[in-house]
C-alpha positions as CSV (number, residue, x, y, z in Angstrom):
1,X,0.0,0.0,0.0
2,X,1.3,3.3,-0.6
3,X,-0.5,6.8,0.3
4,X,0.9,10.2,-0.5
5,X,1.2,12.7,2.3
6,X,1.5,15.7,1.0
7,X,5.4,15.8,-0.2
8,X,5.8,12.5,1.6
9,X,5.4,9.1,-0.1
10,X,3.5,6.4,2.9
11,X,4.2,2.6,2.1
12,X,3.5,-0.2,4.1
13,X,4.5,-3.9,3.4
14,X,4.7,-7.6,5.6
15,X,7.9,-9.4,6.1
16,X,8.2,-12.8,7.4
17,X,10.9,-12.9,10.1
18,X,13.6,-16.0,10.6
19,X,10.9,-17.9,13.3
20,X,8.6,-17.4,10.5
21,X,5.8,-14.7,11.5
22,X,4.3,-12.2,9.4
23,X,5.9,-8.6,10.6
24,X,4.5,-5.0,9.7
25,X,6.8,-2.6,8.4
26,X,6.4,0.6,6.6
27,X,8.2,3.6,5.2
28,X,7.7,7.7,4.3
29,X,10.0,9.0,1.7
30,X,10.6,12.4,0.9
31,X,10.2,13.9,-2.0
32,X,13.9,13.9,-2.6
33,X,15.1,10.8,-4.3
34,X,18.1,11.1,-3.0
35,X,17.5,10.7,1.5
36,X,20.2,13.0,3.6
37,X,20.4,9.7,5.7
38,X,18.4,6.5,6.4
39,X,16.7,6.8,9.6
40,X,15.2,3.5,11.9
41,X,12.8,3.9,14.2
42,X,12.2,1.4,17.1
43,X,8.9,2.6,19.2
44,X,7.6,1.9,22.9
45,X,6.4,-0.9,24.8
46,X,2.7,-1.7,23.9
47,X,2.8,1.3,20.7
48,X,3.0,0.7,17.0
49,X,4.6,2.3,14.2
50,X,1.8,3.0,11.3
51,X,0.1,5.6,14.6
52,X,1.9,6.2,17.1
53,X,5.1,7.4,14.9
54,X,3.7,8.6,11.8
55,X,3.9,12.3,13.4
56,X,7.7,11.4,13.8
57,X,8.0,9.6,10.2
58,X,6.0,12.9,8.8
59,X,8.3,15.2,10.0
60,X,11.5,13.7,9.4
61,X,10.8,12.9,5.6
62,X,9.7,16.6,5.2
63,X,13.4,17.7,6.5
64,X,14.8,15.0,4.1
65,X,15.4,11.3,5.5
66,X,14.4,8.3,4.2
67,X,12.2,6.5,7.8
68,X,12.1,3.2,8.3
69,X,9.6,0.9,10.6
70,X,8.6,-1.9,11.8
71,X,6.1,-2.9,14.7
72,X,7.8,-5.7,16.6
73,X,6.5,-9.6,17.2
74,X,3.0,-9.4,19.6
75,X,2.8,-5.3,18.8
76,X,0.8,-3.7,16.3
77,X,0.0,-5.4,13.0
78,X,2.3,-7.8,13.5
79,X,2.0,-11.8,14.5
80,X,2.1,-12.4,18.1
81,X,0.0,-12.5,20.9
82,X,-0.6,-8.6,21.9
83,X,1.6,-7.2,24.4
84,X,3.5,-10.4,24.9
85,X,7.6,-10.5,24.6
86,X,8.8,-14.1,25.1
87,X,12.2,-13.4,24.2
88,X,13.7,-9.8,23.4
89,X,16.6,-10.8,21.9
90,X,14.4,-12.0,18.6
91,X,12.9,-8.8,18.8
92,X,16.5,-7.4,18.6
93,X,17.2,-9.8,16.1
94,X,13.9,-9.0,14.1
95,X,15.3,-5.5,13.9
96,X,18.5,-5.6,12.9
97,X,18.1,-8.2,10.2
98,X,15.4,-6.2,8.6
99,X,17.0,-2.6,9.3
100,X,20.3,-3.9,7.7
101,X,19.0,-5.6,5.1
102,X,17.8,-2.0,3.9
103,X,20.9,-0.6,4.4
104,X,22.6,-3.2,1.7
105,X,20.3,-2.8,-1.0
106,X,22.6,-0.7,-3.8
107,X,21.1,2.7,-3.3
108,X,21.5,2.7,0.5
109,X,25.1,1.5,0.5
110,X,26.6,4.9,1.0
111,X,23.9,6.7,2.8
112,X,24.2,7.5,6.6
113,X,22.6,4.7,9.1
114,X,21.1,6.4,12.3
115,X,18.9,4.4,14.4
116,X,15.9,6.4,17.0
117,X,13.6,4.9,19.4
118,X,11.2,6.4,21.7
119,X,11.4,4.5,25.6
120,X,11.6,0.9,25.0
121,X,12.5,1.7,21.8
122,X,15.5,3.9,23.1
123,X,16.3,0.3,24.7
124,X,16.0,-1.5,21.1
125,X,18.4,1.1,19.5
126,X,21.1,0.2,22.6
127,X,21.0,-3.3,21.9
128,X,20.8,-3.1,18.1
129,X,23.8,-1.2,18.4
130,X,25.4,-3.6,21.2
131,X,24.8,-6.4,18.2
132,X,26.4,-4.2,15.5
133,X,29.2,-1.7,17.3
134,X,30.3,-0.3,13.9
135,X,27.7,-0.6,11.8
136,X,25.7,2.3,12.4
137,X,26.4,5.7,12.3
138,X,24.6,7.5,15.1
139,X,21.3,7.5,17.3
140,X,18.4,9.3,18.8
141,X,17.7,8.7,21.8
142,X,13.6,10.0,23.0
143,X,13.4,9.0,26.6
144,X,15.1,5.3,26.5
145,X,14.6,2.6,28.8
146,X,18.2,2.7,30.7
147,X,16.3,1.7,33.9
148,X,12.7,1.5,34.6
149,X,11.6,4.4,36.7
150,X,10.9,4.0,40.4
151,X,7.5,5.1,40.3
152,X,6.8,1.7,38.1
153,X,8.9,-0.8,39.3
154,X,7.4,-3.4,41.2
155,X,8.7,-4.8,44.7
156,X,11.8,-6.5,44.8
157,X,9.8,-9.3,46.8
158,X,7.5,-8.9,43.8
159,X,10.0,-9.4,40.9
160,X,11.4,-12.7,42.8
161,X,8.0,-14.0,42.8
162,X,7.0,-13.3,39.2
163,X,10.2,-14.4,37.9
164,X,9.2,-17.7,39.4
165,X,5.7,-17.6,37.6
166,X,6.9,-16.6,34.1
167,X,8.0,-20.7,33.7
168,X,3.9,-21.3,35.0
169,X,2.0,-18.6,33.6
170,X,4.1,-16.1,31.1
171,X,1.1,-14.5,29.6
172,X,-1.3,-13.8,32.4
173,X,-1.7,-9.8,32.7
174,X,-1.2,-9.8,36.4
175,X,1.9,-7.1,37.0
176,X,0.4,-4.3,38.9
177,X,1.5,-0.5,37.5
178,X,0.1,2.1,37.1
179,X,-2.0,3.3,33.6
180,X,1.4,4.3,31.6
181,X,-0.9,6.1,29.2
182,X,-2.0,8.8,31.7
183,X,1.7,9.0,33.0
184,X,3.3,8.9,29.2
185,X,0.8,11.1,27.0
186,X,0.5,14.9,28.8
187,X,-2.2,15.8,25.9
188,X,-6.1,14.1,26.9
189,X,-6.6,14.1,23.1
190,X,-3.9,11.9,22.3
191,X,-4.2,9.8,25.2
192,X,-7.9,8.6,24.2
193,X,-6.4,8.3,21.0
194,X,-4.1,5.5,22.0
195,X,-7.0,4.4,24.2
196,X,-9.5,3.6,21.3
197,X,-6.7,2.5,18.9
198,X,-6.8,-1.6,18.4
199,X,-3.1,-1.8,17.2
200,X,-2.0,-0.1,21.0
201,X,-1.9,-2.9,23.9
202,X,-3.4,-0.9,26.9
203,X,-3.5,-3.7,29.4
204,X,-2.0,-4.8,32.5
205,X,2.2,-6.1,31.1
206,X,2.0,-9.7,30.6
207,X,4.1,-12.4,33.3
208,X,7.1,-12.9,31.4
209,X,6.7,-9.5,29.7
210,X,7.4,-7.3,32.1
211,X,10.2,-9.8,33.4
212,X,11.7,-9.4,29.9
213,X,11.7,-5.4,29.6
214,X,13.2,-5.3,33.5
215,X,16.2,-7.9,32.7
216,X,16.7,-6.0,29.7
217,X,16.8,-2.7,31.1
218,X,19.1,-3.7,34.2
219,X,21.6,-5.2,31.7
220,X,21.4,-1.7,30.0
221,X,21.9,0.5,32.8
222,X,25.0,-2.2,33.9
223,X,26.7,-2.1,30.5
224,X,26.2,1.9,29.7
225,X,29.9,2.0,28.8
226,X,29.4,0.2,25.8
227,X,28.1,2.4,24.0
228,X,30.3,3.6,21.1
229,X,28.3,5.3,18.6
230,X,27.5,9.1,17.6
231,X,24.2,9.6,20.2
232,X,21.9,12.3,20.7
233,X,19.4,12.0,24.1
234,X,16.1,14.1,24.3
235,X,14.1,13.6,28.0
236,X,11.3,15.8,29.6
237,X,12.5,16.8,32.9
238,X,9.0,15.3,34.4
239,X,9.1,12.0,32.9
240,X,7.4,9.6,35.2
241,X,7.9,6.3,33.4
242,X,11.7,6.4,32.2
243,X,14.4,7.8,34.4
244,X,16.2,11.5,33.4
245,X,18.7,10.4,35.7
246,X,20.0,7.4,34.3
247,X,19.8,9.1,30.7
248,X,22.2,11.9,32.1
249,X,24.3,8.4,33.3
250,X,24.1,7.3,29.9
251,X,25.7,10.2,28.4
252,X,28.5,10.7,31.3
253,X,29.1,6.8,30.9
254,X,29.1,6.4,27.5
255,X,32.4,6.0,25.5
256,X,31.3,7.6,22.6
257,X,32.7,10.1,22.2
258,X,30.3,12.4,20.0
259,X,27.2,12.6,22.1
260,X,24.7,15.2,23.3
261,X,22.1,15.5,26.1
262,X,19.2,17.7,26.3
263,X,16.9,17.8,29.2
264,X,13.5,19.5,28.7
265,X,11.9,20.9,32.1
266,X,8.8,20.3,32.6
267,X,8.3,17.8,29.5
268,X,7.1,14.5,29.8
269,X,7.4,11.3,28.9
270,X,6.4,11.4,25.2
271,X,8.0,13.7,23.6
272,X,7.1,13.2,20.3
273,X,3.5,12.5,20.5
274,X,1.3,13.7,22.9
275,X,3.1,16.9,24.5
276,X,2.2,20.3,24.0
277,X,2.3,21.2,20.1
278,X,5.1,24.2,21.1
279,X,7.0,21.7,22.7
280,X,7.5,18.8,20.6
281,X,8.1,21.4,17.9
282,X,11.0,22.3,20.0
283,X,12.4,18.8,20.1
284,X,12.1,17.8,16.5
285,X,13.4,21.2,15.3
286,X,16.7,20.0,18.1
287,X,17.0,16.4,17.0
288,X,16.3,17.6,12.7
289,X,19.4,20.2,14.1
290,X,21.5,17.0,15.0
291,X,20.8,14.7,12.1
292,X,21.3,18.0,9.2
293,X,24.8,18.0,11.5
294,X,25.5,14.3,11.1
295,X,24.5,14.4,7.0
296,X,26.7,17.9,6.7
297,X,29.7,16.3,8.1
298,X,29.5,13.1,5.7
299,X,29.8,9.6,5.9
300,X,33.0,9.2,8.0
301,X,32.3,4.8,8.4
302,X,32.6,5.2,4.8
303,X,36.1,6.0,5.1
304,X,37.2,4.1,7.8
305,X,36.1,0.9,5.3
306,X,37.8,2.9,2.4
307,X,40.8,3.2,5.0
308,X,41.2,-0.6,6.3
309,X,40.2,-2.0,2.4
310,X,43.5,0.2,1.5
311,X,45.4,-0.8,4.8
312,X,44.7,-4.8,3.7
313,X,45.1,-3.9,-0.3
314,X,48.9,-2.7,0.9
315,X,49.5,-5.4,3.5
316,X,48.7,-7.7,0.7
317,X,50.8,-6.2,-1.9
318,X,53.9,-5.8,0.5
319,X,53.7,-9.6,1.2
320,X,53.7,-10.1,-2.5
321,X,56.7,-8.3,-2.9
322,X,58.7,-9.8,0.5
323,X,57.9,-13.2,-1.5
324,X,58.9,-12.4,-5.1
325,X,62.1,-10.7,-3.8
């Protein structure tokens, strides 16, 4: 399917991942043939692309970029019993595979590679990158999952007692939180968007679930270091579901060593869809900044590979030469 937007070009399409299940992915080109840069985008726990990132794939097209989505196994359109992560390593894996095997198609060889995901999506761009060091070239960062704020964590004598159920019962919704939509979403409008839309899981996190997205985001916060790539971080200084604190670790931790912070008082969780209209313009017009900045400065993996190809092309020939001689 394919819809214009305006200047943007909307397509949609269904992959079948390596375990076999049908995944939803889609796409908004700009007008320009020729994308500044290639951009993925991971999005949040229980969200979906097609919705709750079109206003991010809109906007980001109309500066440029070529966006790239998919909505992850048990999310969305996609196969999988809604709301349920049995294993979030395949949903790394689904990612990767698909994002890179856009990256080697002819056209995209020599285009930039940046990665962006909103909260548990910030988490999927970590470990993407954890899978890939130097493949890509850079990511966004909107309010990731480093560590699961306070506010939502259960118990300690709760997690040891679910982690025991998840072998018995791994899909019953019985983790008690609090409604993340009314914490995430500061506009009422958008949140009874996400309310009456099918594709958004808005019930209590599955068992294994909510084990899966707290071992994930423990080994994040534990391995912050890690991180090697170009990085940009945007958080709203009243976030209630993701913690500022450990994004401001993130950046202070962080080996790369291009990377930028910005903290937003006042803002909430989701940035991108759902604050006030003034201030998500605000963000977007910071991280569109970052990425003209990345695309301005060229492709500098490019030359690292154009570097180490020459480096073994005269290691080669001086070998020849030691032999012949």
């Amino acid at each position: 399917m394919a819809v214009e937007i305006g200047s943007v070009r909307y397509e949609e399409e269904y992959i079948l991942n390596a375990r076999g299940m049908k995944l939803f992915t889609c796409r908004w080109l700009p007008a320009n043939p020729d994308p500044k840069a290639l951009i993925f985008l991971c999005h949040g726990y229980g969200m979906e692309c097609s919705f709750s990132m079109s206003g991010t794939g809109i906007r980001l097209a109309k500066a440029g970029f070529g966006v790239y989505g998919i909505d992850y196994e048990g999310h969305g359109k996609s196969s999988g019993l809604q709301g349920y992560i049995p294993n979030f390593d395949d949903l790394v894996t689904d990612c990767s595979d698909h994002f890179t095997s856009i990256c080697e198609r002819k056209e995209n060889k020599k285009k930039l590679r940046i990665l962006m995901g909103e909260s548990m999506g910030g988490a999927m761009v970590l470990l993407i990158h954890r899978k890939k060091p130097d493949y890509w070239d850079g990511g966004v960062l909107v309010a990731p999952m480093c560590k699961l704020a306070d506010d939502i964590k259960p118990h300690p004598l709760m997690i040891s007692v679910l982690s025991k159920l998840t072998r018995f019962i791994p899909t019953w919704k019985i983790i008690p939180t609090q409604d993340i939509i009314d914490l995430a979403f500061r506009d009422p409008g958008v949140r009874k968007e996400v309310r009456s839309n099918p594709y958004c899981y808005k019930g209590r996190p599955r068992l294994l679930t909510g084990f899966q997205l707290l071992t994930v985001s423990m080994d994040i916060e534990k391995r912050l270091q890690e991180v090697t790539m170009p990085f940009l971080i945007v958080h709203g200084g009243d976030d209630k579901v993701t913690d500022p604190a450990v994004s401001r670790l993130l950046y202070e931790t962080a080996s790369s060593s291009d990377k930028t912070f910005k903290l937003y008082p006042g803002m909430w969780h989701a940035l991108c869809l759902g604050e006030l209209p003034e201030n998500t313009d605000k963000v977007f017009s910071d991280i569109i900044d970052w990425l003209d900045q990345k695309a301005e400065l060229g492709n500098s993996r490019l030359e690292r590979e154009q570097k180490l190809r020459n480096d073994d092309f005269y290691k080669a020939d001086s070998s020849k030469k030691k032999i012949i001689s």
